[in-house]
N, C-alpha and C positions, 0 to 999 in steps of 0.2 A: 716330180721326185725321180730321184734316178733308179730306183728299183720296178718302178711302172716300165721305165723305156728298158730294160733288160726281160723283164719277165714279160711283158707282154708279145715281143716280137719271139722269145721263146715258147710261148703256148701257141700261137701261131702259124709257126711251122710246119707241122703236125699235117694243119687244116690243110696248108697252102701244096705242101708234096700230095695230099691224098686227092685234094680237086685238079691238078694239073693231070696225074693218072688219070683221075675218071673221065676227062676229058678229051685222054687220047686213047684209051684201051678201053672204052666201057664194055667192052663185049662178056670178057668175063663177071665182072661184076652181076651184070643186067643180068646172064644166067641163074647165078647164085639169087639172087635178088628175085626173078620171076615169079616163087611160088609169094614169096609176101607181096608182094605188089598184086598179084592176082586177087589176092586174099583181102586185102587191106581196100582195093578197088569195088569188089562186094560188098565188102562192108556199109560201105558209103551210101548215101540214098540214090534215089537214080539221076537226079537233077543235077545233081553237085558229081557223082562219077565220070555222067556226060561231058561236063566243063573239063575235066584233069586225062591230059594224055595217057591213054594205055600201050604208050608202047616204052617196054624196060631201058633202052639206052640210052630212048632221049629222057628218061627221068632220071637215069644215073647222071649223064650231063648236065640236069640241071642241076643239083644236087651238087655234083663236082665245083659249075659256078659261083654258087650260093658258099663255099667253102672257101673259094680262090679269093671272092670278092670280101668274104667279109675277114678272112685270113690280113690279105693286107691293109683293109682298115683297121685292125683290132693293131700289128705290128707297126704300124704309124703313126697310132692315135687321136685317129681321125674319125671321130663317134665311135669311142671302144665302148663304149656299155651298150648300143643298138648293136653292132658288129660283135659282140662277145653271145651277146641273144640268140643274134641269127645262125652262129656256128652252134650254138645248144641245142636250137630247133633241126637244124643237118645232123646231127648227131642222133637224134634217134633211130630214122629209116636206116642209116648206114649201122647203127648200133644193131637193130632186129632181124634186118632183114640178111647182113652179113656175118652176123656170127650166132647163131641160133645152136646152142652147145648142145640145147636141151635135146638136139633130133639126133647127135652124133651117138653112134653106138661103139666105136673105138674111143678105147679109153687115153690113148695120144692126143687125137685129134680133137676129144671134149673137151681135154685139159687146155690144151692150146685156145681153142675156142674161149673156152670161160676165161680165156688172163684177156684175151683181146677185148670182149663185151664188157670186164671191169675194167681196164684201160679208160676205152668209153666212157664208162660210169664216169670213173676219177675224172676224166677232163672235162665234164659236165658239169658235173661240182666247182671245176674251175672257172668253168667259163660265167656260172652262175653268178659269184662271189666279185668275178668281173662285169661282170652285168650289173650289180648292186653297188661299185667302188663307184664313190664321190670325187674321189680326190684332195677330200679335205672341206668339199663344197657341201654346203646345206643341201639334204636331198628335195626332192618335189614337193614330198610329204609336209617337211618342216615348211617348206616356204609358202607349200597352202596355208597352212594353219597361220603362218607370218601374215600371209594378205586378209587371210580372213580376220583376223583379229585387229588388224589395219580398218578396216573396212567399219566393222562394227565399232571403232571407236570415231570414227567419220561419220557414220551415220547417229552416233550419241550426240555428236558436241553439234550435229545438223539441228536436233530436235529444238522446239520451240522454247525459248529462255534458255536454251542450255539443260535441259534436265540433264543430269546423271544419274549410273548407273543405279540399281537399287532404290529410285522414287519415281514413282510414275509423272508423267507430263503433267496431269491434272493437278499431282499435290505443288510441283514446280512452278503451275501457272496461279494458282492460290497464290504462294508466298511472293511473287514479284507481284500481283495486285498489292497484296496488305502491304510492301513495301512502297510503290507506286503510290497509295492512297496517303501513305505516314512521309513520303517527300512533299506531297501537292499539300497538304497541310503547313507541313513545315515552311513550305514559299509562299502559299497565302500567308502566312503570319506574318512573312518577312516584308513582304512587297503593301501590308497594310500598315505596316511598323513605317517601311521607310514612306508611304504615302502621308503617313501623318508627320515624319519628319520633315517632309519637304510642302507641307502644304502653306507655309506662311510665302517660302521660297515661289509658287504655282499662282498664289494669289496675288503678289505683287508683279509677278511678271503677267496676270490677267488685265492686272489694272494698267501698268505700262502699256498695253497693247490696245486698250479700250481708248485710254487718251489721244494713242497715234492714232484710230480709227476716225474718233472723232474730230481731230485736228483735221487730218485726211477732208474729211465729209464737209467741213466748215469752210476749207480753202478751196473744195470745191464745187460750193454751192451755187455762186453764180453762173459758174459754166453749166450747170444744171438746171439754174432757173430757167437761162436762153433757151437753153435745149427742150423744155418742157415748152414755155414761149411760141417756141417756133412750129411744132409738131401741132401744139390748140391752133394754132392759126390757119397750120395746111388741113387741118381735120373742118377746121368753118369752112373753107372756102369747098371744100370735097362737098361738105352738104349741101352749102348754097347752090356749087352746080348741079346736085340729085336734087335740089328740094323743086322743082317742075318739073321734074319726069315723074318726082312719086305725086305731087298734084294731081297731072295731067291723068299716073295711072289710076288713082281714086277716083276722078270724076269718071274715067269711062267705065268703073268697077259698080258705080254708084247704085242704077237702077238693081243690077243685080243684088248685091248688097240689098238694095229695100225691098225687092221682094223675099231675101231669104229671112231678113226680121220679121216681116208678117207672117210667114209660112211659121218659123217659130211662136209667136206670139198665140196666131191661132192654135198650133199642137199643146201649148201650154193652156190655154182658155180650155179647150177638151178636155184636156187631162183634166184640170181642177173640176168641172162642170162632171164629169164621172165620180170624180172624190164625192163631191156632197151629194150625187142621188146614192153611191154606197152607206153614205152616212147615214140618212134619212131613212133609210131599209133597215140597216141594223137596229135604229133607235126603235121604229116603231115597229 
């Protein structure tokens, strides 16, 4: 917009004449400035005092930098709402600590004082309101609340079946069962419906395939009979050649063998021979 590139390099100016000064003549300043920077140094705890230079000029220079630099970001529009910030933050120390109306006891020199410190104010306020311009753009705020609400509707339509908002998962997963249950129903019925349609169709093509089996089976009988033929034949002749080695291994198994029958035969005669004197005990 063409009122941003006018007005913004005119609020800037300001910044840009007062840090260029402070940068080459800090002397006076840093005087003026001494007792609140002394003051303001005290204040501070001792950890955090230690870290921040105490000496007046080089904080007037920085001070002055921090104006130059963010002066011409803010006049080029190059990050004006971080650069309109950082000149509000400069604006204080130079606001306090150089126009302090409240100590002057000339009534000149208060007056004067107090228009400089509202000046301050006023460009504060501006820089503020520059600090908060969008440009027409959706600020942070809005476009958190865009994602968040992005998100949550990402993680709804994630949930299991699809619940939506306002029914819990469990009522969600209810209702696709009872529907689940009332399709499988309905296809059972259809898939026994069309099984009885097609059974006369299922039975004749059983019996077409029973006949080619059996045709199959009948043209290939003979070539089966040989083949069984031939296997009985290699299967005699396999025995014939074991049947004198299992001979030979019986006859040399033999004596062994008839003494293990007798060793049984005797443990058997014992046993019974035990039976009937328990018998004859118990009767009499």
């Amino acid at each position: 917009m063409i009122l941003r590139r006018i007005a913004r390099p005119m609020l800037a100016t300001v910044f840009i004449a007062s840090g260029v000064d402070a940068l080459r003549k800090p002397t006076g300043r840093a005087e003026t400035a001494g007792d609140f920077i002394e003051s303001s140094l005290n204040a501070l705890p001792e950890n955090v005092s230690a870290a921040v230079p105490h000496d007046p000029e080089l904080l007037v220079r920085i001070n002055g930098a921090v104006q130059v630099g963010g002066g011409l970001l803010l006049a080029t529009g190059k990050f004006p709402r971080i650069a309109a910030l950082g000149l509000a933050g400069s604006l204080v120390p130079t606001t306090f600590a150089g126009h302090p109306f409240w100590q002057e006891t000339d009534p000149a020199k208060r007056n004067l004082q107090r228009t400089q410190f509202l000046k301050n104010v006023s460009l504060a306020g501006g820089l503020l309101i520059a600090a908060a311009d969008t440009e027409g753009k959706p600020s942070l705020a809005w476009r958190g609340k865009r994602k968040a609400s992005a998100a949550t509707a990402a993680v709804t339509a994630a949930l299991p079946v699809g619940a939506k908002a306002g029914s819990s998962a469990w009522d969600s997963i209810v209702e696709r069962t009872h529907e689940g249950a009332s399709v499988l129903g309905e296809k059972s019925e259809e898939a026994a419906e069309l099984l009885r349609d097609r059974a006369p169709e299922l039975t004749e093509a059983a019996r077409e395939r029973s006949t080619e089996w059996a045709d199959k089976v009948r043209d290939r009988a003979p070539e089966l009979a040989e083949a069984a033929r031939e296997r009985s034949t290699e299967w005699a002749e396999k025995i014939g050649d074991r049947s004198a080695e299992v001979a030979e291994l019986i006859g040399d198994r033999a004596p062994e063998l008839a003494d293990s029958a007798k060793s049984l035969a005797a443990t058997a005669q014992d046993k019974a021979e035990a039976g009937r004197r328990r018998w004859r005990k118990a009767v009499s």
